[in-house]
Each structure stands twice: as C-alpha cells, then as structure tokens.
C-alpha positions in Angstrom: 10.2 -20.0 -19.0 12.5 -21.9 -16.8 12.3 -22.8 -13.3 13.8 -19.5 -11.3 12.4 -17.3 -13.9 9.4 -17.1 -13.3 9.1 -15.0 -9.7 12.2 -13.1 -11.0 10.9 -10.4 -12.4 13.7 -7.5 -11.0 16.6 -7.3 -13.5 20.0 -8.9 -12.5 23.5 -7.8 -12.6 26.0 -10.3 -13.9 26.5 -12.2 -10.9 29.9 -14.9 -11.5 28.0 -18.4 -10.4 31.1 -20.1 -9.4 31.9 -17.4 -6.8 28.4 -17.2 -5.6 29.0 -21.2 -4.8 31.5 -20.6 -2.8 30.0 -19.0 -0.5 29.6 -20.8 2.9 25.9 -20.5 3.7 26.5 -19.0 7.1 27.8 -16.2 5.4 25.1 -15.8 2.7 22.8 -16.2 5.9 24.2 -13.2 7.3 24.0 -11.2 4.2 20.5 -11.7 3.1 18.9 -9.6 6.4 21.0 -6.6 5.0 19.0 -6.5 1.5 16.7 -4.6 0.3 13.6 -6.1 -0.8 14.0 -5.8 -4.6 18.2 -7.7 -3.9 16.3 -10.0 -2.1 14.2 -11.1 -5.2 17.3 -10.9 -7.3 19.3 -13.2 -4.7 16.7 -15.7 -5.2 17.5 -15.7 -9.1 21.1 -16.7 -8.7 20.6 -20.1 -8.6 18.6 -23.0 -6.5 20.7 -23.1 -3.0 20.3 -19.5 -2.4 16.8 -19.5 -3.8 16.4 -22.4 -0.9 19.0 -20.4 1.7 16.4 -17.1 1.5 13.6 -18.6 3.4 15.9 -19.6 6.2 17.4 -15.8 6.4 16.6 -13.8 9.6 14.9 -10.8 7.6 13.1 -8.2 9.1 9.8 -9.5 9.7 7.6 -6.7 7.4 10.2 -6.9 4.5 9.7 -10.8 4.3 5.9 -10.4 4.2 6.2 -8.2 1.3 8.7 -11.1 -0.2 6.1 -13.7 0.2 3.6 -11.2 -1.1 5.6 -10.6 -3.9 5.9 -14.3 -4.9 2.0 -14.3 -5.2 1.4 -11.1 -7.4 3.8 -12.4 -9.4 2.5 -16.3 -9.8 -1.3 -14.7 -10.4 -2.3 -15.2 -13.9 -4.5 -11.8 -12.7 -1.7 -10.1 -12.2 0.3 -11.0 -15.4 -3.0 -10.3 -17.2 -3.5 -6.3 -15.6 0.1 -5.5 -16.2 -0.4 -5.2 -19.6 -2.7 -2.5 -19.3 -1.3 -0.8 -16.2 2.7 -0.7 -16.8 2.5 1.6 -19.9 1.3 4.1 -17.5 3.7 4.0 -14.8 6.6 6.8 -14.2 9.5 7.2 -12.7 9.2 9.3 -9.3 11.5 9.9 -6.9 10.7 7.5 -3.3 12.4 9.3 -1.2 11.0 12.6 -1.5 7.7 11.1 -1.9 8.4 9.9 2.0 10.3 13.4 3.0 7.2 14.9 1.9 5.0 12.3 3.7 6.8 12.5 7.0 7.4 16.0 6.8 4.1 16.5 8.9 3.8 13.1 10.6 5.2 9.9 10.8 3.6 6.6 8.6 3.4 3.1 9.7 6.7 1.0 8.4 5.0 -1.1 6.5 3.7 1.8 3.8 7.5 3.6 4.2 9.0 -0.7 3.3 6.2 -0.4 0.3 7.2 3.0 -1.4 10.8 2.1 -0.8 11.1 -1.3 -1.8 8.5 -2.8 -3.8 9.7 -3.0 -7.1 7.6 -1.1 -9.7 7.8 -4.2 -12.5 5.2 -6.0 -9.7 2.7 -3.0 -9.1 -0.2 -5.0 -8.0 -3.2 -3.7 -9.9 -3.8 0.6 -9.6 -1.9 0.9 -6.6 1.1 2.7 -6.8 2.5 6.4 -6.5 4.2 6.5 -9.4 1.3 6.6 -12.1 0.8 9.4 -14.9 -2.8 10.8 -14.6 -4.2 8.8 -17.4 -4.0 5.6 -15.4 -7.6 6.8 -14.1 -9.5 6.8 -17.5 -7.5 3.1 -18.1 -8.5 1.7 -14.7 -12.5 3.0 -15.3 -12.4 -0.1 -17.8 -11.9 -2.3 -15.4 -14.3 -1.0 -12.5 -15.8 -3.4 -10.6 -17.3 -1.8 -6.9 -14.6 -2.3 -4.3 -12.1 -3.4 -6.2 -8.2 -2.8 -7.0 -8.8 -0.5 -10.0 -9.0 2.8 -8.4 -5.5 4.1 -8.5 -3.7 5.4 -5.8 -1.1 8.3 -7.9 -1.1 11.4 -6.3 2.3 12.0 -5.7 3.3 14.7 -3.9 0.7 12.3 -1.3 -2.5 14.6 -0.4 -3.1 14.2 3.4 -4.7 15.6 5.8 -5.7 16.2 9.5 -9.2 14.4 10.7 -10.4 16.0 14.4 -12.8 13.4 15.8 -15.5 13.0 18.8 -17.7 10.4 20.2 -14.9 7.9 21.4 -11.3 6.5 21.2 -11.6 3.9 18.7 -14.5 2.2 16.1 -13.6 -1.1 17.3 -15.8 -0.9 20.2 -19.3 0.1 18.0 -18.7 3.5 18.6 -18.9 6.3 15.7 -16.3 8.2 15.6 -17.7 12.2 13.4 -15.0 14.5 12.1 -15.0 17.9 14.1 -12.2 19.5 11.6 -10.5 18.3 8.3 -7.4 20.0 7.1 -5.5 19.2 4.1 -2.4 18.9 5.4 -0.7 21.6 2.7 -3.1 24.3 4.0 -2.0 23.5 7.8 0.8 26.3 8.4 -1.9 28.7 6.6 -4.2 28.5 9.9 -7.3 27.4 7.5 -9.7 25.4 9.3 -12.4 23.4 8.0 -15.6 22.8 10.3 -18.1 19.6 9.3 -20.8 20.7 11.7 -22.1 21.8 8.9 -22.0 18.4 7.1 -25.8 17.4 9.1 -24.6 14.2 10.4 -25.8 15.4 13.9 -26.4 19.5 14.0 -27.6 19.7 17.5 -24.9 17.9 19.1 -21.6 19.0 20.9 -19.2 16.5 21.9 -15.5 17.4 23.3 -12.7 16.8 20.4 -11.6 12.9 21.2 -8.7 11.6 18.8 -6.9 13.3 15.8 -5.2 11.1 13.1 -3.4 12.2 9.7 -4.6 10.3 6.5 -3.8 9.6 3.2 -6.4 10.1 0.7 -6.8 7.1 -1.7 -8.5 6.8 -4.9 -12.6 5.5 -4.4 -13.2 7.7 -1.5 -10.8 5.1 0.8 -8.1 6.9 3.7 -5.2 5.2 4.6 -3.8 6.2 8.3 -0.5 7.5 8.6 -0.8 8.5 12.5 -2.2 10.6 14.8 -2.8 12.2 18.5 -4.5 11.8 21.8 -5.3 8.2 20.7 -5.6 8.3 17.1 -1.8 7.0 16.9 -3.5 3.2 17.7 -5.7 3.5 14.5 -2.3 4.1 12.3 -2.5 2.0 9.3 -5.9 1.0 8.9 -7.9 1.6 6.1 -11.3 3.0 5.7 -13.8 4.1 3.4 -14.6 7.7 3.8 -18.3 8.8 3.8 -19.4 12.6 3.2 -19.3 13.4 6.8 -15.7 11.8 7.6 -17.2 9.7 10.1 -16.1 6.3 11.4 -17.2 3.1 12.4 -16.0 -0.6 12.6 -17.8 -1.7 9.1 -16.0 1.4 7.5 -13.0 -0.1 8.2 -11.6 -1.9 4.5 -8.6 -2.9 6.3 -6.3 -3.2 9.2 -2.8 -2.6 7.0 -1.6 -1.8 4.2 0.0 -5.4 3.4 -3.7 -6.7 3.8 -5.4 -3.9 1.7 -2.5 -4.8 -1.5 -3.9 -8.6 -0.5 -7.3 -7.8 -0.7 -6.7 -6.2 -4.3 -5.0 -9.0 -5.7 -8.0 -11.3 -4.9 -10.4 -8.8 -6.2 -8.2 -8.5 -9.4 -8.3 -12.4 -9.7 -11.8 -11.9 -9.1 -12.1 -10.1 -12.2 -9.4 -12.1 -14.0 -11.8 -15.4 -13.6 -14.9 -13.3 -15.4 -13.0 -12.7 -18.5 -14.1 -14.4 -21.6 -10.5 -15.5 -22.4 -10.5 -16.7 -18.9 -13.6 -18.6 -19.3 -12.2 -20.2 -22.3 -9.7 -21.7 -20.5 
C-alpha cells in the first residue's frame, strides 16, 4: 500500500495532477475551508503538497477534529480488524432526513449534525452509525465486552425523547438530577404523558420541575443530548448512561461530546483488538 493510500479510504474522482500543481497554495488555502469533510480526505489523496497544505487550512474548528479523528480510525489496526465484520451490514440512508427528522422537534449540538453529514460511512468506527440494517445487533453481541463500542447506534428514523427533571440545574455540582416526565418524542403532539413517580426512586418526595432536555436513545441503555429548556440547553451533547429511573448524576455521565464518546469507542475497540488470539500472536 503506498504512502497516501493508506488514510485514503473515500473514493477519488480523476483529479488531472498537473493542474492540481498549478495551483498557487494561497488559492488551495482558500479552498480547503469550503470542503466537506469527506473532499477533505480526498484532497489529501491528490498528492504530498496538498496532503502537507491541509493542515495549514483555516477549517472550521469541529470539522478538523473529525479530520484528525478520522486519520486515527483509520491508522487502528482495531479498526481495520472490526470493519470486516461491521461493513457488510451497513445501508444506505438518507442524512438529511435523518437530521430534518432530528431537528424537527429540537435542535442538536453541531458536532452530531457535522458526524451524520460528513463522516464517511467506509470509516464507521465500531457499531456506531445510523445507517445499520437490524442484524448489526446479533453481529455486535459477538463482540460484547461491558462498556464498550459494540452496542450499535441504528435506529434511524432517531428515537428521542423529552426528559422533565428536578432536584437541581446540572449533575456537575453532586447533585441528582430524577426524571418527573419522559415522552418519546413521536407521542409528543398526542398529549401522552409519562409519570416516573411511580419508578420508587424517591415516592414521598415532591420537588418543583428544574431543567428539561431532549435525548437521543443509544444502544446499551446510553442517551445522547440533543438540547433542552430552562437550563437543560447547557447539558447539550453529553452522554450518559440511563438507569431505570432516568436519573442523573456526574458518574452517569459517559461523556462530555460526541467526538469524545466515538474516541472513547475506538480505544475500547483496540482494547479488544489487543485480546485477540491473532493479535497475541503477533
């Protein structure tokens, strides 16, 4: 595999070299802000100078994390060892009405929009990714390992809902926060309401509604948060692990975004790379 090859996993269009080197590099500096993410990669393929004139391009800061991020999926022998198994289930699906349909009720952070729009789908970085086909959860089983990246995310249309919460403003002072309501959001315009002071978490006491915040369920019990009210807009894009009750507290919290939750898959999937036997072996 030769030397640009092997980060360049997004197919190119013929691209003629010589007028590519004729470029002057302010002008290819002004040109790379105005790519997408997956023309980014592809840039980067043409040849060494503007492989070497990308990291010098004023890009929008969240789309060059996900660049970098990209260069490490792809450079993980974890990752080129998962694809195998989770590539044969990915689909095709439609981005943009997967955000119409996630926006439609609320707004989500730009990092998650920049993810579903952009990241190319040959990189899928282990389960997580809208566009797989059910089965993906029977193949990712094989590969379970507590807290890690092989819990796939795949509902698509995205199943939300609306989380009511009392007892404070935010976890990150100690505080627990318990769920009052929970709505999915495709019962919302129905008027259904769904009360946890049934759930037992505290039966005898009444505390004034604090913060609401819209999620997005995840696979493993995990909700990703899109936004949110009277508050709750400061917790958008963290990610927590959902207990029985909905509450939440600062050690529920499985991260801060969603660029750190993809990160914190990739080194669990290398985790479990390094306790194969062929791994070993090596």
């Amino acid at each position: 595999m030769g030397s640009l090859s092997v980060d360049c996993m997004v197919s190119l269009t013929h691209t003629s070299l010589a007028t590519a080197d004729d470029l002057p590099n302010e002008l290819i500096l002004s040109i790379f802000p105005l790519l997408p993410l997956q023309s980014l990669i592809a840039a980067r393929c043409v040849n060494q100078r503007w492989r070497n004139l990308v990291p010098l391009a004023d890009l929008l800061p969240t789309r060059r994390k996900y660049l970098d991020f990209y260069l490490s999926v792809v450079r993980s022998p974890a990752f080129q060892e998962a694809r195998r198994a989770i590539h044969p289930h990915l689909k095709h699906f439609d981005r943009e009405e997967y955000l119409r349909f996630l926006t439609k009720t609320s707004t989500a952070p730009e990092e998650f929009i920049l993810w579903v729009r952009e990241w190319p789908a040959s990189a899928v970085c282990g389960w997580m990714w809208p566009g797989l086909e059910g089965q993906a959860y029977q193949e990712s089983a094989l590969h379970w390992m507590p807290g890690s990246w092989s819990i796939p995310i795949s509902h698509n249309p995205p199943y939300m809902k609306f989380v009511t919460f009392s007892g404070g403003k935010t976890p990150y002072d100690g505080t627990t926060l318990h769920a009052t309501t929970v709505l999915p959001a495709a019962l919302a315009d129905l008027g259904v309401r769904m009360d946890t002071s049934a759930s037992g978490w505290d039966e005898g006491r009444k505390e004034e509604a604090s913060i609401e915040i819209t999620v997005l369920c995840l696979g493993g019990g995990r909700a990703y948060v899109l936004d949110g009210k009277r508050g709750g807009e400061a917790l958008a894009g963290i990610v927590y692990q959902v207990s029985g009750s909905y509450t939440m507290h600062k050690n529920k919290i499985v991260a801060k975004s969603w660029l750190e939750l993809l990160q914190k898959d990739l080194k669990a999937a290398e985790v479990w790379y390094l306790n194969l036997p062929s791994a070993r072996v090596m």
